[in-house]
PDB file of N, CA, C and O in Angstrom:
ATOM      1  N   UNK A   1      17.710  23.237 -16.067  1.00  0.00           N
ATOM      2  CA  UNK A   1      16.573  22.387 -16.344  1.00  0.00           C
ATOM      3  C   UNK A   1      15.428  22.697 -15.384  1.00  0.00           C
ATOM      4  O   UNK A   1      14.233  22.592 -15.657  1.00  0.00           O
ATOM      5  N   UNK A   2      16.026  23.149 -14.062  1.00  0.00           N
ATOM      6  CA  UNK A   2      14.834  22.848 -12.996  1.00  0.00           C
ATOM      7  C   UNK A   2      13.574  25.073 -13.215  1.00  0.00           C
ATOM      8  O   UNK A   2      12.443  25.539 -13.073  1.00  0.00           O
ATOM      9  N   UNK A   3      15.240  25.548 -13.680  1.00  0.00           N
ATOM     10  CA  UNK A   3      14.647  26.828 -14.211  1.00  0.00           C
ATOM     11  C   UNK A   3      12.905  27.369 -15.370  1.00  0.00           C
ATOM     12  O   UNK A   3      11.943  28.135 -15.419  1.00  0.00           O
ATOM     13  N   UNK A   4      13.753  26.009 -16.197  1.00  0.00           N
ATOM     14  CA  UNK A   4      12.540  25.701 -17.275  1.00  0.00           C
ATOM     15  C   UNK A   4      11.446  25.420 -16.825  1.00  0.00           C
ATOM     16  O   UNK A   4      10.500  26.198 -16.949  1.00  0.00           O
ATOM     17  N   UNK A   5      11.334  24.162 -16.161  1.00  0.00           N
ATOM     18  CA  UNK A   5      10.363  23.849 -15.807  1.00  0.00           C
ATOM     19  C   UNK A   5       9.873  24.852 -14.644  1.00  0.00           C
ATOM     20  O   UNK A   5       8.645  24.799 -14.703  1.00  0.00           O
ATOM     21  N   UNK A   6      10.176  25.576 -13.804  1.00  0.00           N
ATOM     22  CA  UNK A   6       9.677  26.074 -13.106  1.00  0.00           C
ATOM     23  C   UNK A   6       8.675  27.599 -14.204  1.00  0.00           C
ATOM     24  O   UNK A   6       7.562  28.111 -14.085  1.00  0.00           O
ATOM     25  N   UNK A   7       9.555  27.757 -14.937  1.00  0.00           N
ATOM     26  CA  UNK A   7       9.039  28.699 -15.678  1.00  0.00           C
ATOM     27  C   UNK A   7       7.869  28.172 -16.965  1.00  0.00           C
ATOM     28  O   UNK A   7       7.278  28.948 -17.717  1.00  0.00           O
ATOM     29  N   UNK A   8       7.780  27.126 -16.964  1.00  0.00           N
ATOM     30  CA  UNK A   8       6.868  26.223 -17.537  1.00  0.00           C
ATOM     31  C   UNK A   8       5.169  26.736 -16.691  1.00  0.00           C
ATOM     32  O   UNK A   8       4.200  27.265 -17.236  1.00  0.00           O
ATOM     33  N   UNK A   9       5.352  26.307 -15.154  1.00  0.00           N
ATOM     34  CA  UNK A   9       4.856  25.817 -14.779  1.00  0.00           C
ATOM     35  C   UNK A   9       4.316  27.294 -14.431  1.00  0.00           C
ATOM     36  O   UNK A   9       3.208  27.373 -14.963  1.00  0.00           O
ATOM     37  N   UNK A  10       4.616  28.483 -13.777  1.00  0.00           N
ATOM     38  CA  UNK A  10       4.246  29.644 -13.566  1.00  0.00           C
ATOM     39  C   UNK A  10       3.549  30.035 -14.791  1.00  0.00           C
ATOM     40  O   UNK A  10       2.349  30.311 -14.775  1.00  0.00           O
ATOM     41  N   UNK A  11       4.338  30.072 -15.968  1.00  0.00           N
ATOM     42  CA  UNK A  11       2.982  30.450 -16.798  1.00  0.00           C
ATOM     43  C   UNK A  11       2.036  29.837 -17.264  1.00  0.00           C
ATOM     44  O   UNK A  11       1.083  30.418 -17.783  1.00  0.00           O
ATOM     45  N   UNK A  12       2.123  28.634 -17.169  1.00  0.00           N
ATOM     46  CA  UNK A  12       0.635  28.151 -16.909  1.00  0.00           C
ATOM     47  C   UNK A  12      -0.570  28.059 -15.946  1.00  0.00           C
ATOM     48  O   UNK A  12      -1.789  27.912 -16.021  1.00  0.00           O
ATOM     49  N   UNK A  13       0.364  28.215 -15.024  1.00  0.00           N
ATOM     50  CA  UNK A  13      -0.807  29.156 -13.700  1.00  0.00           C
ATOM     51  C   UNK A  13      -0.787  30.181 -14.125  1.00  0.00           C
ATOM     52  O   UNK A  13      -1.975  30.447 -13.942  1.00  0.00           O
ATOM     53  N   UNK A  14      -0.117  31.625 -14.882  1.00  0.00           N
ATOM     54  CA  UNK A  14      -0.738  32.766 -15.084  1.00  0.00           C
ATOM     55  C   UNK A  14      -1.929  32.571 -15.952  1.00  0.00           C
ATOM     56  O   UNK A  14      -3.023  33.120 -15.823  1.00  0.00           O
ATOM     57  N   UNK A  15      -1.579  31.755 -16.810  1.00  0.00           N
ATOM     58  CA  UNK A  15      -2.892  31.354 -18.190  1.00  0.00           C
ATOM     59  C   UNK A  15      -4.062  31.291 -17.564  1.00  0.00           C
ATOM     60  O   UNK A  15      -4.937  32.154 -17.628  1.00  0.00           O
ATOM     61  N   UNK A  16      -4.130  29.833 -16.680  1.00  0.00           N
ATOM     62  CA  UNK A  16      -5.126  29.196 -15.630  1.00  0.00           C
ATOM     63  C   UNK A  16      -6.106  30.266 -15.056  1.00  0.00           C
ATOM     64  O   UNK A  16      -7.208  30.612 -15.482  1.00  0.00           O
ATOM     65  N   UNK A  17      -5.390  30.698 -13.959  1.00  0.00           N
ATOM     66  CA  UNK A  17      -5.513  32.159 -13.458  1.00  0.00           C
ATOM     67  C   UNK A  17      -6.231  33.538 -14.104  1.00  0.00           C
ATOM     68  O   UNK A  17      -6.856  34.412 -13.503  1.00  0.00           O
ATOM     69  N   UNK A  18      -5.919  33.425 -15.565  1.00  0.00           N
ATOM     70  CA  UNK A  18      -6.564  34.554 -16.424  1.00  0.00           C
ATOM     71  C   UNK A  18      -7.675  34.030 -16.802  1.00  0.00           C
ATOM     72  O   UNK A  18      -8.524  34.886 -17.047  1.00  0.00           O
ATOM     73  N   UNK A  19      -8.116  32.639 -16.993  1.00  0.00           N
ATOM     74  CA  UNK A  19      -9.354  32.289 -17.325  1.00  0.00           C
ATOM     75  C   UNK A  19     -10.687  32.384 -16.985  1.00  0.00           C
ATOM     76  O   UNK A  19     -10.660  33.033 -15.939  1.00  0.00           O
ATOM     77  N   UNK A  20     -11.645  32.172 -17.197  1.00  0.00           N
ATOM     78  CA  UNK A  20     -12.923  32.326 -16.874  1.00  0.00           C
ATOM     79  C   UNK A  20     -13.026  30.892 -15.805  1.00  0.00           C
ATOM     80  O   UNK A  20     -11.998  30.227 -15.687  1.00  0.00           O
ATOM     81  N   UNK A  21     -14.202  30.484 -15.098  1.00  0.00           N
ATOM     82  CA  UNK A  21     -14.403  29.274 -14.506  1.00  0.00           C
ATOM     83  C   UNK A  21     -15.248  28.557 -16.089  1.00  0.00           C
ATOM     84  O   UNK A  21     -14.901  27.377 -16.137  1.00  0.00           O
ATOM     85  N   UNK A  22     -16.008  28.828 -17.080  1.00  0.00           N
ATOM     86  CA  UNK A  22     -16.218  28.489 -18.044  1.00  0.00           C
ATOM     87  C   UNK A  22     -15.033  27.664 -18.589  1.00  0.00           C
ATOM     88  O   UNK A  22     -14.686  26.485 -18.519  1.00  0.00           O
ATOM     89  N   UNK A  23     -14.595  28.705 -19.118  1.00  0.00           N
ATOM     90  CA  UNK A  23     -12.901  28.148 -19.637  1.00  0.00           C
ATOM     91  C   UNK A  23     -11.940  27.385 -19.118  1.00  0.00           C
ATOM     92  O   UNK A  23     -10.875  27.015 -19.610  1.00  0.00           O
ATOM     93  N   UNK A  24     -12.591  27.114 -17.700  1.00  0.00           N
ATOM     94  CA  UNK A  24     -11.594  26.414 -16.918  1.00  0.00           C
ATOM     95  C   UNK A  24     -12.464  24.760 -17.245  1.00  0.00           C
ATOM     96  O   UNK A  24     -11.741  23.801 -17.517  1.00  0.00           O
ATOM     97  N   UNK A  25     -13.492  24.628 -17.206  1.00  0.00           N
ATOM     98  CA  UNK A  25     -14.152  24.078 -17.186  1.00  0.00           C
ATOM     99  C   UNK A  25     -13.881  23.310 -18.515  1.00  0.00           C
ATOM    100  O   UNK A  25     -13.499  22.148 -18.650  1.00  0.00           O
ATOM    101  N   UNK A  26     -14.167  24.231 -19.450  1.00  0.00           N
ATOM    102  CA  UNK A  26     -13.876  23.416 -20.556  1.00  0.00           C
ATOM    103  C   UNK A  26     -12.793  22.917 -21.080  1.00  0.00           C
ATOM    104  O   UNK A  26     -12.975  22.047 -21.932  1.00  0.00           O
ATOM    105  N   UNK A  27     -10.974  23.403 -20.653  1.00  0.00           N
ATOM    106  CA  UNK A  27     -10.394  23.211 -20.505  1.00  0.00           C
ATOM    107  C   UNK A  27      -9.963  21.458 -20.110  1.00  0.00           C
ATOM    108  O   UNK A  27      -9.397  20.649 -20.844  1.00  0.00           O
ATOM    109  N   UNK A  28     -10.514  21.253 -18.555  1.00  0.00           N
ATOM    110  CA  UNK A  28     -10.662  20.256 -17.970  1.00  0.00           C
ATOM    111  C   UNK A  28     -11.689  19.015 -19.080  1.00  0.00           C
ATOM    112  O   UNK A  28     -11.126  17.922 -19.157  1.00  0.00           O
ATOM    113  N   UNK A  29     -12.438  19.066 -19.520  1.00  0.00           N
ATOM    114  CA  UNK A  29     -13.344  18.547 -20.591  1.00  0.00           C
ATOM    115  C   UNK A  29     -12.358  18.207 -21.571  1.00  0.00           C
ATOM    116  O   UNK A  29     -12.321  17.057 -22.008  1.00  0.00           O
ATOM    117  N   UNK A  30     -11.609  19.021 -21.936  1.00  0.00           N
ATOM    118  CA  UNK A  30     -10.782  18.075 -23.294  1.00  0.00           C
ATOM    119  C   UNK A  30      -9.659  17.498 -22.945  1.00  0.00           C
ATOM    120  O   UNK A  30      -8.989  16.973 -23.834  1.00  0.00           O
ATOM    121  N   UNK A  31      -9.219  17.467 -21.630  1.00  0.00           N
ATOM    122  CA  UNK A  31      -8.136  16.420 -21.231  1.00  0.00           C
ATOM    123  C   UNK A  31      -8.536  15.153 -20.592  1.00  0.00           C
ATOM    124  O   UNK A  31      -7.885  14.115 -20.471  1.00  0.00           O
ATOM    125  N   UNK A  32      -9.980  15.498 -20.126  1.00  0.00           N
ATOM    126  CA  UNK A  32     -10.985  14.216 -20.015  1.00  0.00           C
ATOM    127  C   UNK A  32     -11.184  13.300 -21.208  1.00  0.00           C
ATOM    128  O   UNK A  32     -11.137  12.073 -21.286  1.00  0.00           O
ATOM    129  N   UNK A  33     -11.494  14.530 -22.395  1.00  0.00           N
ATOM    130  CA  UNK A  33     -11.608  13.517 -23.675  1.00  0.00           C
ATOM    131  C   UNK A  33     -10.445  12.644 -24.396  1.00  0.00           C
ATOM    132  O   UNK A  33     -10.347  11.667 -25.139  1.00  0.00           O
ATOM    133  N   UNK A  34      -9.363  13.887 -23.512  1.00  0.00           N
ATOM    134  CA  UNK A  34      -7.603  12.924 -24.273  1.00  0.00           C
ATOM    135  C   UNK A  34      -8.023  11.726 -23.402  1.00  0.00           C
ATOM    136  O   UNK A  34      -8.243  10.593 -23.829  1.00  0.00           O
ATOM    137  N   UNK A  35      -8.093  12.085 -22.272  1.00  0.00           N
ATOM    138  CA  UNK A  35      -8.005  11.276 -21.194  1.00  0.00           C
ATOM    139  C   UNK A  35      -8.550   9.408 -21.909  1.00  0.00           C
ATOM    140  O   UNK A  35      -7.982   8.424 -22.383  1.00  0.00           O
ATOM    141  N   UNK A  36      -9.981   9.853 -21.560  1.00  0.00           N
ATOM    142  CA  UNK A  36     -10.662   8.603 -22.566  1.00  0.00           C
ATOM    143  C   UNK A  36     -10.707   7.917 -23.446  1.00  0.00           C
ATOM    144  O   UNK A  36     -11.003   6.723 -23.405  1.00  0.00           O
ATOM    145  N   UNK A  37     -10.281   8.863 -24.864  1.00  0.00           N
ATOM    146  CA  UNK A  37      -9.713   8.254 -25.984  1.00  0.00           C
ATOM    147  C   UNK A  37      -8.272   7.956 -26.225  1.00  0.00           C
ATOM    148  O   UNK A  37      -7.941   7.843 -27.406  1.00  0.00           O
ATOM    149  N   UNK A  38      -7.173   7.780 -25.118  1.00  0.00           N
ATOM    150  CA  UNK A  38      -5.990   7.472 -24.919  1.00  0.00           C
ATOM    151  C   UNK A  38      -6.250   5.533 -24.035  1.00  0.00           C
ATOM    152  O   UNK A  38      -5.692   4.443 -24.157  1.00  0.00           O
ATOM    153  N   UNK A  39      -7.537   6.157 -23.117  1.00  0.00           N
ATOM    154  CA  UNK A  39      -7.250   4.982 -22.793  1.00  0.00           C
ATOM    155  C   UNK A  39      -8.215   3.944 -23.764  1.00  0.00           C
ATOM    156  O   UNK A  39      -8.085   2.722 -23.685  1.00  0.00           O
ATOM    157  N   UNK A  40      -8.944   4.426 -24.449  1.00  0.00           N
ATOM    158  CA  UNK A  40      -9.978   3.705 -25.056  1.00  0.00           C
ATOM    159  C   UNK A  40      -9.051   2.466 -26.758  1.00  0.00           C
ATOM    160  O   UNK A  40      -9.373   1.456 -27.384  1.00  0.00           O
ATOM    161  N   UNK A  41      -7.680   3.622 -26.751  1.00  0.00           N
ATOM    162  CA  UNK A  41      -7.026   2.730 -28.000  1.00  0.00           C
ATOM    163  C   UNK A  41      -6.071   2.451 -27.155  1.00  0.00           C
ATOM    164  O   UNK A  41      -5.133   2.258 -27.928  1.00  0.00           O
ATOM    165  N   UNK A  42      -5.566   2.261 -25.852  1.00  0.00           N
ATOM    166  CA  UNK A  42      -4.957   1.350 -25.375  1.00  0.00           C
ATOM    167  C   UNK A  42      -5.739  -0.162 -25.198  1.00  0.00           C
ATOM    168  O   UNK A  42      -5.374  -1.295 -25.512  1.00  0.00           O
ATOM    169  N   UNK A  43      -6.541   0.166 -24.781  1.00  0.00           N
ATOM    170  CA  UNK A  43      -7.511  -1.067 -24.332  1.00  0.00           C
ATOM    171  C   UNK A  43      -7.726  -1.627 -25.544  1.00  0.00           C
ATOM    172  O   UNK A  43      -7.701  -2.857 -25.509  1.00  0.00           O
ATOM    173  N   UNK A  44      -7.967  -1.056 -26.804  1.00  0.00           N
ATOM    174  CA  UNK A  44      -8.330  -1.678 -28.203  1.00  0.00           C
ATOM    175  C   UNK A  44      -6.933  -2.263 -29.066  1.00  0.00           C
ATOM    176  O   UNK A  44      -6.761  -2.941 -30.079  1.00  0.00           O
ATOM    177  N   UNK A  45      -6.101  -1.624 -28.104  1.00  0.00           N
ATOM    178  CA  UNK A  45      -4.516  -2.125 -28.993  1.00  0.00           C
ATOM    179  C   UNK A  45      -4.199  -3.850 -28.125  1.00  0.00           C
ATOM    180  O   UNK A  45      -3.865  -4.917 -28.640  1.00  0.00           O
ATOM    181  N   UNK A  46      -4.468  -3.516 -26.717  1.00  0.00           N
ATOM    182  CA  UNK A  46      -4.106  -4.990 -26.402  1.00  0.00           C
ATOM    183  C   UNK A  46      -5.092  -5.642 -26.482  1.00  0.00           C
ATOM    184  O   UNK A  46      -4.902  -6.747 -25.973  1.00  0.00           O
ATOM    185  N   UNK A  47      -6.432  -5.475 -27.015  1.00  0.00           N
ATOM    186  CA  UNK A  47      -7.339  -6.247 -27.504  1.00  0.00           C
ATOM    187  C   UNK A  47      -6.674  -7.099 -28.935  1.00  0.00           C
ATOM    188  O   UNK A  47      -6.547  -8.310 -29.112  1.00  0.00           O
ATOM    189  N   UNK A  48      -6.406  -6.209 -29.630  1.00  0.00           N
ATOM    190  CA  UNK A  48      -5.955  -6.525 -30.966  1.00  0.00           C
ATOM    191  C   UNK A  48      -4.746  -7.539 -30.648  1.00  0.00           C
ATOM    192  O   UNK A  48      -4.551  -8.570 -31.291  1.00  0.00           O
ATOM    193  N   UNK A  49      -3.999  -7.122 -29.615  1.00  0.00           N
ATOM    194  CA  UNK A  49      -2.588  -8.154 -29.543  1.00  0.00           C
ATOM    195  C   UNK A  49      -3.145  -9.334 -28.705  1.00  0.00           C
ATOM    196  O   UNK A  49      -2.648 -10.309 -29.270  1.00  0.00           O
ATOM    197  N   UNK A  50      -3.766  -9.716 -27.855  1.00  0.00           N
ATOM    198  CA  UNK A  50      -4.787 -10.603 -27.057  1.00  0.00           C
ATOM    199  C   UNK A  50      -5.336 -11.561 -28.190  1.00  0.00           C
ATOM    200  O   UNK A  50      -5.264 -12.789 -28.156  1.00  0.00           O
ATOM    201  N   UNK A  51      -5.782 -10.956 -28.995  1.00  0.00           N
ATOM    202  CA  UNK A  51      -6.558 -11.845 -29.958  1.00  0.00           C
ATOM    203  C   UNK A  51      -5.608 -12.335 -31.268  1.00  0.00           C
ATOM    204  O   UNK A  51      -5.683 -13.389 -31.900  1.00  0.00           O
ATOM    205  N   UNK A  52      -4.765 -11.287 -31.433  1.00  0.00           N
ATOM    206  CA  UNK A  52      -3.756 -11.941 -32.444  1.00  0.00           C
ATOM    207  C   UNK A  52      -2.662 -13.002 -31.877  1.00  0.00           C
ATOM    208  O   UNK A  52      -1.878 -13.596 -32.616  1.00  0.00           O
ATOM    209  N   UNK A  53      -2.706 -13.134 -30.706  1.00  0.00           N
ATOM    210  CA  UNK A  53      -1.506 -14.184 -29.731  1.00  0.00           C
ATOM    211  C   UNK A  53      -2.250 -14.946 -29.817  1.00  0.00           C
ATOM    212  O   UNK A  53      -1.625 -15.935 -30.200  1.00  0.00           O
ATOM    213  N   UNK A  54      -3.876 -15.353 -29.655  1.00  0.00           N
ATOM    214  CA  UNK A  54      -4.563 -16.383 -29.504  1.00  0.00           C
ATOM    215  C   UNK A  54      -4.436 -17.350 -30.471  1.00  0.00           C
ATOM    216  O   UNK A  54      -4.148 -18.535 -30.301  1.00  0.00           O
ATOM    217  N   UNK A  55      -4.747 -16.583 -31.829  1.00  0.00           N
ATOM    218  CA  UNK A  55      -5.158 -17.061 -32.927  1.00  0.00           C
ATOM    219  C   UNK A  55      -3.533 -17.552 -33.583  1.00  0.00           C
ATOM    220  O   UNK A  55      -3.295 -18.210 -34.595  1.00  0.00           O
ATOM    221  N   UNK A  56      -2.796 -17.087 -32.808  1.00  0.00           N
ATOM    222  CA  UNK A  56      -0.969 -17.965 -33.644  1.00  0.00           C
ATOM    223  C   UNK A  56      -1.018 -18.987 -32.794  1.00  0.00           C
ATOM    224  O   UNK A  56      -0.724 -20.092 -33.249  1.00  0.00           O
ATOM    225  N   UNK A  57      -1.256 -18.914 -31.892  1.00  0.00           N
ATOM    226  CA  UNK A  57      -1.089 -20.234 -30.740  1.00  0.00           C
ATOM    227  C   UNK A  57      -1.853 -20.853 -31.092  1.00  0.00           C
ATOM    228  O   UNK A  57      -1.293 -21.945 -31.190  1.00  0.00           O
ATOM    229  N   UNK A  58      -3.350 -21.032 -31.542  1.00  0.00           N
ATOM    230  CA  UNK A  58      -4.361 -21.932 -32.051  1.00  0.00           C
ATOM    231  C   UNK A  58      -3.872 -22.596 -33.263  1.00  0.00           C
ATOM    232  O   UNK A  58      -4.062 -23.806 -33.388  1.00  0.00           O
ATOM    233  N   UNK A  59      -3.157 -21.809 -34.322  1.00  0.00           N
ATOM    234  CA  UNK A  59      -3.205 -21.746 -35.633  1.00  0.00           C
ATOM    235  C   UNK A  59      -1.620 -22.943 -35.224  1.00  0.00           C
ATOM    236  O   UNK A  59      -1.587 -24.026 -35.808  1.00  0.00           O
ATOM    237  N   UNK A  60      -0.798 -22.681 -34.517  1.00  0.00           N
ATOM    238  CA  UNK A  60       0.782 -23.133 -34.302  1.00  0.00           C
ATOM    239  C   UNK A  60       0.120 -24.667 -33.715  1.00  0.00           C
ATOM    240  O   UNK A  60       0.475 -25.612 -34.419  1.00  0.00           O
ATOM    241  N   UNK A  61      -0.598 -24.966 -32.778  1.00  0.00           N
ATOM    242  CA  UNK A  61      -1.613 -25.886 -32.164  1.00  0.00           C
ATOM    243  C   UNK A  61      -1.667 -26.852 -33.224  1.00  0.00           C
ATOM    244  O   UNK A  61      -0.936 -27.843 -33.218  1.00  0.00           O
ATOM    245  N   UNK A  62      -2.583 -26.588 -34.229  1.00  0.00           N
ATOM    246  CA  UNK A  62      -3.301 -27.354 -35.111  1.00  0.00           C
ATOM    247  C   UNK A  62      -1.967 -27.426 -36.523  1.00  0.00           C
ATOM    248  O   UNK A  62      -2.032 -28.559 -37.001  1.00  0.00           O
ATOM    249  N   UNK A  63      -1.380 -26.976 -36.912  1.00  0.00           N
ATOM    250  CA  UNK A  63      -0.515 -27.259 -37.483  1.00  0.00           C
ATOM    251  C   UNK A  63       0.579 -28.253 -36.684  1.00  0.00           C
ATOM    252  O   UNK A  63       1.139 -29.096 -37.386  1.00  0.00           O
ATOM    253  N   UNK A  64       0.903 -28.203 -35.298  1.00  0.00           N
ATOM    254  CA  UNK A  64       1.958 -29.301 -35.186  1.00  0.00           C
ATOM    255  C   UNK A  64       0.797 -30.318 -34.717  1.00  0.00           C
ATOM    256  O   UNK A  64       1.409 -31.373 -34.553  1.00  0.00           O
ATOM    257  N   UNK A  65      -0.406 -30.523 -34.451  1.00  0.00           N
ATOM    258  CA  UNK A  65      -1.076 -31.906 -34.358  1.00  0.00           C
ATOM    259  C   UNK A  65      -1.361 -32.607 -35.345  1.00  0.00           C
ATOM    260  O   UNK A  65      -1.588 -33.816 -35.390  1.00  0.00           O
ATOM    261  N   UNK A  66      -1.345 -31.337 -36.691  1.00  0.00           N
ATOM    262  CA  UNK A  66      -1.652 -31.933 -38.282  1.00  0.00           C
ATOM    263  C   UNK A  66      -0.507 -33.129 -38.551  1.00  0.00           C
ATOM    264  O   UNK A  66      -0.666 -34.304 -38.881  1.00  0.00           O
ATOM    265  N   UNK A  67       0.718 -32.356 -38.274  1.00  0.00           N
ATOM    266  CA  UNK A  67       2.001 -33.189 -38.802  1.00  0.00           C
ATOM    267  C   UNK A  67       2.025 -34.317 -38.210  1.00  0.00           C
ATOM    268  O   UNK A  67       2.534 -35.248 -38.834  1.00  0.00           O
ATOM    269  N   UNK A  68       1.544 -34.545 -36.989  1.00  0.00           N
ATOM    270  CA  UNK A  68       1.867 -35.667 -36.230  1.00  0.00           C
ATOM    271  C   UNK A  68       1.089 -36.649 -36.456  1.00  0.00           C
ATOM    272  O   UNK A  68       1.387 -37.739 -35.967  1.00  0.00           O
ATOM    273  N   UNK A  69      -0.274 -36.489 -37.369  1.00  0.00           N
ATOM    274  CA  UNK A  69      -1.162 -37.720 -37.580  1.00  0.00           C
ATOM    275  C   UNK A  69      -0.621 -38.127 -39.039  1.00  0.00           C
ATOM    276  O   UNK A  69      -1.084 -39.111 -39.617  1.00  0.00           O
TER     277      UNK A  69
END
């Protein structure tokens, strides 16, 4: 296992290494963009669950105060 990964990891420094500073550059740019749009639908997923917990607890709220009048 530790073979793999070591051999993982060397050729991706040979890759790295063969690149331009351009290419390196841009490289870095689209793991920025994973980067952002990974965290951008995390933040929008517990938005979505934030607001859907609200609205059962409001909705659960007003249904057991209904019954009780």
């Amino acid at each position: 296992m530790k073979k793999a990964i070591l051999l993982v990891a060397a050729l991706s420094s040979l890759v790295l290494m063969g690149c331009s500073a351009q290419e390196k550059q841009d490289i870095k740019a689209g793991f920025r963009d994973i980067g952002h749009a990974t965290r951008d639908a995390s933040k929008a997923t517990g938005h979505f669950f934030r607001d859907t917990t609200k609205d059962v607890i409001k909705n659960a709220k007003e249904t057991t105060s209904s019954n009780d009048s």
